[in-house]
C-alpha positions as CSV (number, residue, x, y, z in Angstrom):
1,X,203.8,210.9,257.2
2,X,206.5,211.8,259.9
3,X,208.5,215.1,259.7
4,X,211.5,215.1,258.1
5,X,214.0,216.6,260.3
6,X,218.2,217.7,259.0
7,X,220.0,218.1,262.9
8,X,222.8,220.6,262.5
9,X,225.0,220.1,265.8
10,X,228.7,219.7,266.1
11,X,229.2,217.7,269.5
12,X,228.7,213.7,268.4
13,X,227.5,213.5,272.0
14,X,224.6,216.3,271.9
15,X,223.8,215.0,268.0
16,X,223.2,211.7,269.2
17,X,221.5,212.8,272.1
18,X,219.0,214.7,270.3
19,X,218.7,211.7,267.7
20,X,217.8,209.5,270.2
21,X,214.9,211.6,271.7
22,X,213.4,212.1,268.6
23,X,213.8,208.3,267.7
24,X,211.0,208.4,270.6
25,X,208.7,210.4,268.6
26,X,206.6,208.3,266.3
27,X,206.0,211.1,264.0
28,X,209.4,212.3,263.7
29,X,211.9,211.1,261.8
30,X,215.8,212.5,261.3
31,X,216.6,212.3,257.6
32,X,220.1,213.7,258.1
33,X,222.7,214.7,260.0
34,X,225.4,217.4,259.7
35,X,228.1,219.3,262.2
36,X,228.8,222.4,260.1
37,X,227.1,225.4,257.7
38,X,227.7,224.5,254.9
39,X,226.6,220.9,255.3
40,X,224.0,222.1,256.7
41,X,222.8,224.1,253.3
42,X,223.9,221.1,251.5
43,X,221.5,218.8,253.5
44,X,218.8,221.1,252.9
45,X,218.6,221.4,249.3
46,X,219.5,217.5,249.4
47,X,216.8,216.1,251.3
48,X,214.2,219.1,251.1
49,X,213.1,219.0,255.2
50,X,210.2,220.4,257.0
51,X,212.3,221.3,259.8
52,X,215.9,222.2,260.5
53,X,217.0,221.8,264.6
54,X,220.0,223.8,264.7
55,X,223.0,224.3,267.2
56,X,223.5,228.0,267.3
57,X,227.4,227.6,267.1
58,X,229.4,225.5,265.1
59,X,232.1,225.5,262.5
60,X,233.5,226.7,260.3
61,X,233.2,229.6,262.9
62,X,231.7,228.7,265.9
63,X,230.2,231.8,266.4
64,X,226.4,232.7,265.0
65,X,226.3,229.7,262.6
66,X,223.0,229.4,263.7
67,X,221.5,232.5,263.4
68,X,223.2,232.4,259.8
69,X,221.0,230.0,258.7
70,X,218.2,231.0,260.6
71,X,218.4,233.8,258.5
72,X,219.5,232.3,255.2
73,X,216.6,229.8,255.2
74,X,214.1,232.4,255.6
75,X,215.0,234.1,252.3
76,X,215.7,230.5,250.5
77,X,213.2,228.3,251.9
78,X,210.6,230.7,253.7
79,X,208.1,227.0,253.9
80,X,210.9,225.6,256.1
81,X,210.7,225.8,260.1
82,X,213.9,226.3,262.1
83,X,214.6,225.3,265.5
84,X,217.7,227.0,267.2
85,X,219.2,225.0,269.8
86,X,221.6,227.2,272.1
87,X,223.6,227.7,275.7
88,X,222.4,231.2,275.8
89,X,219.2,233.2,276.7
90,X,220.9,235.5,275.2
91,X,217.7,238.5,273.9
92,X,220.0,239.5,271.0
93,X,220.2,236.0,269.6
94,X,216.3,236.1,270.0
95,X,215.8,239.1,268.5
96,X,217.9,238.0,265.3
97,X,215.7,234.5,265.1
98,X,212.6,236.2,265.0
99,X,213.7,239.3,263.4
100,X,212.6,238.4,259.6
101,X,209.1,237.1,261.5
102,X,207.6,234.8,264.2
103,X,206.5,232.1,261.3
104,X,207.7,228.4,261.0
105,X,211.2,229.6,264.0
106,X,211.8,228.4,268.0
107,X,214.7,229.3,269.9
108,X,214.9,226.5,272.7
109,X,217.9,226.4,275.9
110,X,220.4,223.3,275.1
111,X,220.0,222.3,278.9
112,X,216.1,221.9,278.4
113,X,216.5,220.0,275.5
114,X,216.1,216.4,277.5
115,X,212.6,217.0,277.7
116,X,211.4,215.7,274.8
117,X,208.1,216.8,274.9
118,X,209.1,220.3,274.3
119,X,211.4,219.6,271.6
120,X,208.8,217.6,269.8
121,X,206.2,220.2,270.7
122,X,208.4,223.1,268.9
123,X,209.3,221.1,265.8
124,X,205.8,220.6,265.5
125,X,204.9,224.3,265.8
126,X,207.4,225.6,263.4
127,X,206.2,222.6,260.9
128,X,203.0,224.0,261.0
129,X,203.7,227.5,260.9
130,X,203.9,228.7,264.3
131,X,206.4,229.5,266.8
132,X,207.7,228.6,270.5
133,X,210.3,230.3,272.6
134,X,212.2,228.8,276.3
135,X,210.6,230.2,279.3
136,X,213.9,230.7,280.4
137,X,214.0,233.2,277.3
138,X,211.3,234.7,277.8
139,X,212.5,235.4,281.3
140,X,216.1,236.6,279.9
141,X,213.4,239.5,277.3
142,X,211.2,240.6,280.5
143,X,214.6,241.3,282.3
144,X,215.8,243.1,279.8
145,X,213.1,245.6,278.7
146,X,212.0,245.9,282.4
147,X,213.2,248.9,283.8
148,X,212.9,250.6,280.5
149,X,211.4,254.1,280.6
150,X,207.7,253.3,280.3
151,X,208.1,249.5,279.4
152,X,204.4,247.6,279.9
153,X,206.2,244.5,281.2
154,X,206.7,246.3,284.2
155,X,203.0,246.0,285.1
156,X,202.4,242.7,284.3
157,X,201.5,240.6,287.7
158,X,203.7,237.5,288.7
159,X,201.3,235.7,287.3
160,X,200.4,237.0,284.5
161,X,204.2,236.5,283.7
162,X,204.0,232.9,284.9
163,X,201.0,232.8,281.8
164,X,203.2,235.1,279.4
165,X,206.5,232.2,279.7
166,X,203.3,229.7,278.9
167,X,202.0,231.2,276.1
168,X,205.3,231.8,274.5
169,X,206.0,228.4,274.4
170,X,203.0,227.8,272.2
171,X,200.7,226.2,274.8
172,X,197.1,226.5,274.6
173,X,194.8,227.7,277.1
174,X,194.2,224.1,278.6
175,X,198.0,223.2,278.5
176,X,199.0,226.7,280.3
177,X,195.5,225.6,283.4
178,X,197.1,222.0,283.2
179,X,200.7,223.2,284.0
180,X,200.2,226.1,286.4
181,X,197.2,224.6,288.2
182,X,194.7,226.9,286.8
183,X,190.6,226.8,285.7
184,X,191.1,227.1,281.5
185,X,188.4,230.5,282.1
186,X,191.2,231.7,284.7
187,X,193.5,231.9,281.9
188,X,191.5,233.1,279.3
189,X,190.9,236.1,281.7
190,X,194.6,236.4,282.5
191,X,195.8,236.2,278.8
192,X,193.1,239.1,278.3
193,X,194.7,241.1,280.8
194,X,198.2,240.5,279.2
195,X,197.2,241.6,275.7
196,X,195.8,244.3,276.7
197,X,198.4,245.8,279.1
198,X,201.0,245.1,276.4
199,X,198.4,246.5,273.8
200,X,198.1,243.9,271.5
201,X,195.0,243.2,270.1
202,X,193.5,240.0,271.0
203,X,193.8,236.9,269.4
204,X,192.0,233.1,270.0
205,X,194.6,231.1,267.5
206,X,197.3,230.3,269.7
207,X,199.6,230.9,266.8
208,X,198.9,233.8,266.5
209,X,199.0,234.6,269.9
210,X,202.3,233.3,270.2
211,X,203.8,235.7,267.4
212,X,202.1,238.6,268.3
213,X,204.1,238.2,272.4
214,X,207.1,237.2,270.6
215,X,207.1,240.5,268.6
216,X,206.6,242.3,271.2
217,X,209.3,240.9,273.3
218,X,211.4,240.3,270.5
219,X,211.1,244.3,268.9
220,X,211.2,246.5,272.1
């Protein structure tokens, strides 16, 4: 059966938009629409989703909306995967996605969101209870930890950072060789050497994986 899928974006133009590009993806299938909060609750409990895409501002507000129900969802419908939709690679915003957990969220740039592959690919994570995060944002948490008095992103090669923005966005080791032109045992040796600058322990599930860079990036 396809995913059900409640978009939560104000603009008609960007709400069609991304209805359209999902309407390409068999599997996939938008159950409802909405272009506030509290619609957005309302839809929910209505029509009882596997995934919400979410703009990260919108009325009544037009400030965190987003992150709102992020947050809300969590605590009333901890099965349900959220994807926020945003302008901003903003690490604050991040942080607050990801701050009850890595499980069943993604935080994807608005400008990216025309390829459709990735915004299949991270509905399909967070359906399944994983996670996926821009490259862009990953980019936006390295610049901001880096610098920091004895941060471990700071010794992290260019390309190990090329893998890390990969990884992040929930790629497995053949996806990351196809994409930066690598041998799949080149990047099993390079994703070693990540986990173990940034100490993490290692980890073969790619979900996993995923949430244990994303709470590292996400918590420093």
């Amino acid at each position: 059966m396809a995913l059900r899928i409640v978009l939560a974006e104000d603009s008609l133009i960007v709400r069609e938009g991304v209805m359209r590009l999902l309407g390409l993806q068999s599997d996939i299938a938008v159950v409802a629409t909405c272009r506030d909060l509290p619609s957005l609750f309302d839809a929910v409990q209505r029509e009882r989703p596997d995934v919400v895409v979410t703009d990260i501002r919108m009325p009544p507000g037009g400030v965190d909306e987003g992150l709102v129900a992020a947050e809300r969802l969590r605590a009333t419908d901890p099965g349900l995967g959220v994807v926020v939709l945003s302008h901003y690679a903003e690490p604050e915003y991040v942080r607050r996605v990801f701050a009850g957990g890595t499980e069943r969220r993604a935080y994807l740039l608005k400008e990216r969101v025309e390829n459709v592959d990735q915004l299949g690919a991270a509905i399909r994570a967070v359906a399944d209870g994983g996670s996926a995060l821009d490259p862009r944002v990953v980019d936006a948490l390295v610049q901001d930890q880096s610098g920091a008095r004895g941060s471990r992103l700071d010794e992290l090669t260019p390309r190990e950072r090329d893998v890390l923005r990969e990884m992040a966005e929930g790629k497995n080791n053949a996806a990351i060789a196809e994409a930066l032109v690598l041998a799949e045992h080149s990047v099993e040796k390079v994703i070693g050497s990540i986990f173990a600058k940034l100490g993490l322990a290692w980890e073969q599930s790619t979900h996993k994986r995923v949430k244990a860079v994303l709470l590292y990036l996400a918590e420093q």
